[in-house]
C-alpha positions as CSV (number, residue, x, y, z in Angstrom):
1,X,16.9,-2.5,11.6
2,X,14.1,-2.1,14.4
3,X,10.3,-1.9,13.8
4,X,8.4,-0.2,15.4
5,X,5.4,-1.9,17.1
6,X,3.3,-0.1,14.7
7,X,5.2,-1.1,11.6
8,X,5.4,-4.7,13.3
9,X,1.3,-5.2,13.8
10,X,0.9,-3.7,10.2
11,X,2.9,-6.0,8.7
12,X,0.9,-8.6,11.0
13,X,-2.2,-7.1,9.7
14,X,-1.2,-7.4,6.1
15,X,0.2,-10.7,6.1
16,X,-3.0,-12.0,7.4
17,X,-5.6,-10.2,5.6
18,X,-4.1,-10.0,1.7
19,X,-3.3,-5.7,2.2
20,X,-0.2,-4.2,1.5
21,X,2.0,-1.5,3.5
22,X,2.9,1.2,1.1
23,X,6.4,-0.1,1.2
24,X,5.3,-3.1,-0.6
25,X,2.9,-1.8,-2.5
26,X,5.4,0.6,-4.0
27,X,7.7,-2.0,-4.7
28,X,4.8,-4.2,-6.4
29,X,3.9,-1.1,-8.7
30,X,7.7,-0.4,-9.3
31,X,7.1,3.4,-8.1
32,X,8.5,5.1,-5.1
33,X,6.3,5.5,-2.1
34,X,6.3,9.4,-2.6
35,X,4.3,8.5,-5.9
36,X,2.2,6.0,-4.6
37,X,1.1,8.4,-2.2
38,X,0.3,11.0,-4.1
39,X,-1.9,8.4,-5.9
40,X,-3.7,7.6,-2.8
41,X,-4.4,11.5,-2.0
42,X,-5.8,11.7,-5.4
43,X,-7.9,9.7,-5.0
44,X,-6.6,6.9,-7.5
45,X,-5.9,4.1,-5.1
46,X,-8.8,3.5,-2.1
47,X,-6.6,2.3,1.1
48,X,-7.4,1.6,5.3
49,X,-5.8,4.3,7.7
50,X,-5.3,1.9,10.6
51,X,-4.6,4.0,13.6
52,X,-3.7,6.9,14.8
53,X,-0.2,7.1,13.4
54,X,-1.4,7.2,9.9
55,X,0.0,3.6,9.1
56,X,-2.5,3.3,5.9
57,X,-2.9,-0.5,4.2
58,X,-3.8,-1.4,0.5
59,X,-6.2,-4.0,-0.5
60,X,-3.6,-5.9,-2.4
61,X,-6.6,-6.5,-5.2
62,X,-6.4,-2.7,-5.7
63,X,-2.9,-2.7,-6.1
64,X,-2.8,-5.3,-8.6
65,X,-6.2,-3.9,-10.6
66,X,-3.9,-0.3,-10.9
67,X,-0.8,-2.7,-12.1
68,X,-3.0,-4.2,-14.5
69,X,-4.6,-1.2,-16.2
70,X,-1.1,0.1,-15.9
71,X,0.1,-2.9,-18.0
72,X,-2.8,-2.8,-20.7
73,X,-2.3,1.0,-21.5
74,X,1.8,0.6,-22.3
């Protein structure tokens, strides 16, 4: 299936720098991206809105500090 360039410099982006598309920050957390989502309007999950598009990125040590509390409260 085609990127877009977009998707494609994102992924770039992310590769390089230790962030996360919500794609694959969903699929770290085990939640769909409609929930993680919601988490980031919220307010629960900081994240970088990197252009105009409103591809947004996810520190990857957020993601895993969220999966971690997650963890310790079960």
């Amino acid at each position: 299936m085609p990127t877009s360039p977009t998707e494609r410099n994102a992924r770039e982006l992310a590769r390089d720098h230790g962030v996360l598309t919500v794609p694959e920050a969903a699929a770290r957390l085990t939640c769909s991206t409609q929930t993680l989502r919601r988490r980031m309007a919220q307010g629960l999950l900081p994240f970088y809105q990197v252009d105009d598009h409103g591809t947004r990125l996810l520190d990857a040590a957020d993601v895993d500090a969220l999966l971690r509390g997650r963890r310790g409260a079960a």
